[in-house]
ZAMARGU-4260 file (C-alpha; in steps of 0.2 Angstrom, whole numbers, plus 5000, padded with zeros to 4 digits):
<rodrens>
0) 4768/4814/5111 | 4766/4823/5095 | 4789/4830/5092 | 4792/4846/5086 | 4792/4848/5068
5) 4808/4859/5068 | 4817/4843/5079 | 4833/4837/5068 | 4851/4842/5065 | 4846/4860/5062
10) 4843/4862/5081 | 4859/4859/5084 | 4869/4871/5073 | 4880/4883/5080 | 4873/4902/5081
15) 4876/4913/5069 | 4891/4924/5071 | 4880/4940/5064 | 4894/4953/5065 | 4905/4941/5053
20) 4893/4941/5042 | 4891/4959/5043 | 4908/4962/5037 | 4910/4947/5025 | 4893/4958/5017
25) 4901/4975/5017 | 4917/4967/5007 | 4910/4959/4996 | 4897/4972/4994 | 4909/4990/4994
30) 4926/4988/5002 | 4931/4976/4986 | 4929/4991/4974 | 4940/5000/4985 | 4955/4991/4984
35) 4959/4993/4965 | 4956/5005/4952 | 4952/4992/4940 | 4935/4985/4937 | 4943/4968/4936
40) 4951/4967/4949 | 4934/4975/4959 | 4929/4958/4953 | 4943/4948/4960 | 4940/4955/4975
45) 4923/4952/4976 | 4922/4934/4971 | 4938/4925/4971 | 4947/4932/4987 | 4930/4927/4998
50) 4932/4907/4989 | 4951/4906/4993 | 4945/4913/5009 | 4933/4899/5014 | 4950/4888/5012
55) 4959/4897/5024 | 4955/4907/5037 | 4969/4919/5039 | 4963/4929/5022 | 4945/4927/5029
60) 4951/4936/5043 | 4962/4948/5032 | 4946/4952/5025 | 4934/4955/5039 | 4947/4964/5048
65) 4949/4977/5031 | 4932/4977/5031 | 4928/4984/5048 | 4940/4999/5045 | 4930/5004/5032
70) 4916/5003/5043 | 4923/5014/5057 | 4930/5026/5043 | 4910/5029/5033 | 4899/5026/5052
75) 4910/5039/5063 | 4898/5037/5077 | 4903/5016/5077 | 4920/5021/5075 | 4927/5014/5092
80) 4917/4997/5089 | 4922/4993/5073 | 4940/4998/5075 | 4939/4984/5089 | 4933/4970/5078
85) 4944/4977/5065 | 4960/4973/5079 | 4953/4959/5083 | 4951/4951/5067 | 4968/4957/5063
90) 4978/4951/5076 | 4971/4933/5073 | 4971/4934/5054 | 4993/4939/5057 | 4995/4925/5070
95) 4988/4913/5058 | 4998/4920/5044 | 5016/4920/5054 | 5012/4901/5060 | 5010/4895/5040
100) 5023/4907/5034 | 5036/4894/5034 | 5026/4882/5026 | 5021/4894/5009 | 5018/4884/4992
105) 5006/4882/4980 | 4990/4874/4992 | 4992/4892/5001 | 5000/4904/4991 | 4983/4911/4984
110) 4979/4915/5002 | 4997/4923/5006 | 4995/4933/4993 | 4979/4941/4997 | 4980/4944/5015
115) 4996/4952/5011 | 4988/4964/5001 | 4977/4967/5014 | 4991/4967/5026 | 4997/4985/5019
120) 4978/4992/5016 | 4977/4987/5035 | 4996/4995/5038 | 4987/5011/5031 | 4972/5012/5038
125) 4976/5010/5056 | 4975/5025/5064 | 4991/5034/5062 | 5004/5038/5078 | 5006/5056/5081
130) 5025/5059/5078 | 5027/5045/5069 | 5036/5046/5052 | 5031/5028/5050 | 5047/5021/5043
135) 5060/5015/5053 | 5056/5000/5064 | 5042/4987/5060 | 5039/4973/5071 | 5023/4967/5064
140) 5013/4976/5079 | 5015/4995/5077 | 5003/4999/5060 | 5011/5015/5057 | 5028/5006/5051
145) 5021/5008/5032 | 5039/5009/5024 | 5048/4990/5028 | 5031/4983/5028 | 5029/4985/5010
150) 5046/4980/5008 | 5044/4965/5019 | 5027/4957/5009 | 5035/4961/4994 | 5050/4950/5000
155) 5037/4937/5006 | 5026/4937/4989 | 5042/4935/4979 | 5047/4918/4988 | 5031/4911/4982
160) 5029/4921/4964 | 5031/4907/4954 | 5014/4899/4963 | 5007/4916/4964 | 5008/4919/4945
165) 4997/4903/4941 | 4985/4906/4958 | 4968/4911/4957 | 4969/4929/4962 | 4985/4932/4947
170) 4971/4943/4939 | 4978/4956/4951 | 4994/4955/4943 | 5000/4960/4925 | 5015/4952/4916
175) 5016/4966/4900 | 5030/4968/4888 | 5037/4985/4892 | 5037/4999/4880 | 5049/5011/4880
180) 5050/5022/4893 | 5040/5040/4893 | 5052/5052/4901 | 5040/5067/4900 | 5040/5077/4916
185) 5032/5093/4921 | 5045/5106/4920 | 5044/5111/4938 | 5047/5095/4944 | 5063/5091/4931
190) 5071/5107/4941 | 5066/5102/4956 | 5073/5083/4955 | 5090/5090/4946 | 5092/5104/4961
195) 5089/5090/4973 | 5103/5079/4967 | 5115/5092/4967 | 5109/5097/4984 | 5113/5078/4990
200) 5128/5078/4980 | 5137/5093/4989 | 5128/5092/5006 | 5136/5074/5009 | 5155/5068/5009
205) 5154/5051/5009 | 5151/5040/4992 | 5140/5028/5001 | 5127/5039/5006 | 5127/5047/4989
210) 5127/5033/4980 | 5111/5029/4988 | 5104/5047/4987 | 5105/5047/4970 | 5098/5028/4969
215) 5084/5034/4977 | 5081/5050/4966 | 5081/5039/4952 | 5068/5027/4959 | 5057/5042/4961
220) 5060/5048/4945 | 5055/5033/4938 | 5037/5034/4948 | 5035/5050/4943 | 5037/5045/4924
225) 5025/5031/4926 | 5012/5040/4938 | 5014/5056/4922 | 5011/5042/4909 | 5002/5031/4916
230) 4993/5019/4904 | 4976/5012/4907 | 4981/4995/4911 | 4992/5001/4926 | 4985/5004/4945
235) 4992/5021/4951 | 4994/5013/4970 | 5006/4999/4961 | 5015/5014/4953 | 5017/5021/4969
240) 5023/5008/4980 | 5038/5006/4968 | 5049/5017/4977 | 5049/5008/4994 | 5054/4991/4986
245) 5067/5001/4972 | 5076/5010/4986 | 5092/5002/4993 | 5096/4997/5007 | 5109/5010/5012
250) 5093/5023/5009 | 5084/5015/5023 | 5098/5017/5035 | 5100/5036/5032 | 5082/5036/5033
255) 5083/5026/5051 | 5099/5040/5055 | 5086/5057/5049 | 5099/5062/5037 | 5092/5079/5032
260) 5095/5072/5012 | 5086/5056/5013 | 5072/5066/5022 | 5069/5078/5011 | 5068/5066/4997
265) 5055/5057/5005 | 5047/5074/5007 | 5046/5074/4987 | 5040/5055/4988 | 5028/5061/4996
270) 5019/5071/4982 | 5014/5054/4973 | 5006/5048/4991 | 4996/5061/4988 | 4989/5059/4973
275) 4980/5043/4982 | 4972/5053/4997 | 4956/5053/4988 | 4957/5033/4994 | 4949/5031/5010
280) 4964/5022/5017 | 4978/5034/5012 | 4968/5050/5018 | 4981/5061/5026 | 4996/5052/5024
285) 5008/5064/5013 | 5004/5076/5024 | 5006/5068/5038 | 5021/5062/5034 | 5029/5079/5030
290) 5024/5086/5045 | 5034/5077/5053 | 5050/5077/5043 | 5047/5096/5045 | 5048/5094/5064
295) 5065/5083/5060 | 5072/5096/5049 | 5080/5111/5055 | 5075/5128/5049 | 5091/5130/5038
300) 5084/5118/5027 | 5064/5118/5029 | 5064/5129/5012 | 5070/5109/5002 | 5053/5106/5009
305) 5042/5121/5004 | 5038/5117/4986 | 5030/5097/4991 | 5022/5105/5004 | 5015/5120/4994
310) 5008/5106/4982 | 5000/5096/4996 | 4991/5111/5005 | 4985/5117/4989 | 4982/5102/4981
315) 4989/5104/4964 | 4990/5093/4951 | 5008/5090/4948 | 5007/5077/4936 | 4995/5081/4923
320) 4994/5064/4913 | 4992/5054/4927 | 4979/5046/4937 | 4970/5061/4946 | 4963/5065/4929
325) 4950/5052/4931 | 4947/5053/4949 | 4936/5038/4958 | 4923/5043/4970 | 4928/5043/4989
330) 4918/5025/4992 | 4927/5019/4977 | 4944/5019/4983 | 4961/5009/4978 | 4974/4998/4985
335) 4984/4983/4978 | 4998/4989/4985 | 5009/4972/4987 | 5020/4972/4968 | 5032/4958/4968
340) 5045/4971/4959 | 5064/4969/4952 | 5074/4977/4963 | 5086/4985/4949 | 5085/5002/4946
345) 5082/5003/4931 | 5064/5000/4923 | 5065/4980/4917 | 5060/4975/4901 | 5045/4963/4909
350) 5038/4969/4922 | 5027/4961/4937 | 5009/4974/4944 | 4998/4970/4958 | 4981/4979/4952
</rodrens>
């Protein structure tokens, strides 16, 4: 009897797990050029990230699960299926990533350190709770708790920095010899920050909380030097996700109490959030976000909010030097949004960018 000419080991290979491949191809293809603002790190993305992932599949599935949100955010009318696979993915590619947590070094930090990137894209582009200011309580399974997670994978990536900075992916991060400070501000928003610390500093009796008002005025400032003055080598979603890691402690807890002060400073944060809602995974969320402190707020003090919200509806470009006068197109969007970060407030002489 004359065997078939395809008999062999090939007949016996698994099926192809065609949706996987979809999303590997869409990353690799357009979601890596929208998760930095930088060519080379489009390239990172691209090729290095998928290699480290064939090594460990909690950044694969990091990866496919980013990748089907984009996918359910450009094919609205597959919106509910790839949102699925996109939960799915996740939920695997976080149970994975909590079982090897304790066991970081320098074999897996390449993959800790990408999926945690994608962690906080992923925190972002989940579909946001309604009256959610998404701050107070993360537990790893709400996505809209955007706030202690970036402060919780920047505590993570800093246990393993030293690996990290020798990894394959460091491309993403930038060691520079800072220059000094630019302190050039808008007029309008010099005004606003000085009438908002003395607003803070008569509104509140106690030394603690404005010990930490102020602390988090001056983090602010300090992104909205750096977002005004940006240089070319910086990525503007680094810049912005200084503030949640520079902010104390002490912040968080009035934030977790809606003190009307720390409120409406995050009210003010949120004008630099929204000069990334041209990104496909931050769309809405400044003003989303101050919708909600608006609720919080009572109508006494609803006119500390006006002017970022007169900025967001309109759209205005706050900070003229900085990133929105060289906008990417809306496919072409940006996020390396986990920056291992000094925790001083004041600007360090080296610092350490994810872009």
């Amino acid at each position: 009897m004359t065997k078939p000419y395809f008999e062999g080991p090939g007949l016996h290979l698994p099926a192809l797990q065609m949706v996987d491949l979809e999303l590997l191809h869409h990353f690799t293809t357009e979601t890596c050029f929208t998760l930095s603002d930088r060519q080379a790190s489009h390239e990172l993305w691209r090729i290095n990230a998928p290699q480290v992932a064939f090594e460990h599949a909690c950044l694969m599935r990091g990866i496919l699960a980013v990748s089907a949100l984009h996918l359910s955010w450009l094919r609205p009318e597959k919106k509910d299926y790839y949102t699925h696979l996109a939960v799915r993915q996740q939920d695997a590619a976080l149970s994975s990533f909590r079982s090897i947590m304790p066991h970081m070094d320098e074999s897996n930090c390449d993959a800790f350190f990408g999926l945690s990137s994608l962690i906080v894209v992923y925190g972002f582009a989940a579909p946001k709770a309604s009256d959610s200011l998404g701050l107070f309580s993360y537990s790893g399974d709400d996505s809209d708790e955007w706030l202690p997670l970036i402060r919780g994978v920047n505590s993570i990536i800093m246990s393993v920095w030293p690996y990290v900075k020798q990894g394959r992916l460091n491309g993403l991060l930038h060691d520079h010899q800072q220059e000094p400070p630019q302190t050039d501000l808008p007029p309008v928003l010099k005004e606003q920050l000085s009438n908002l610390k003395d607003f803070c500093a008569n509104s509140s009796q106690e030394p603690e909380a404005v010990s930490a008002y102020e602390q988090a005025l001056q983090a602010l400032q300090i992104c909205f030097v750096r977002m005004n003055n940006r240089p070319p080598y910086e990525c503007e979603v680094s810049i912005a996700f200084l503030w949640p890691v520079m902010i104390p402690q002490e912040y968080i807890s009035l934030l977790n109490a809606k003190r009307p002060e720390a409120l409406i400073i995050l009210a003010h944060y949120c004008i630099i959030l929204h000069h990334l809602d041209y990104y496909w995974w931050m769309r809405g969320w400044a003003m989303h976000i101050l919708d909600n402190i608006q609720h919080e707020l009572g109508e006494d003090l609803r006119s500390w909010i006006e002017w970022p919200t007169g900025v967001i509806d309109f759209n205005e470009k706050v900070l003229t030097n900085g990133s929105l006068q060289h906008p990417i197109s809306e496919n072409q969007i940006n996020s390396d949004s986990t920056m291992p970060i000094d925790q001083g407030m004041e600007i360090p002489r080296e610092e350490v960018k994810v872009g």
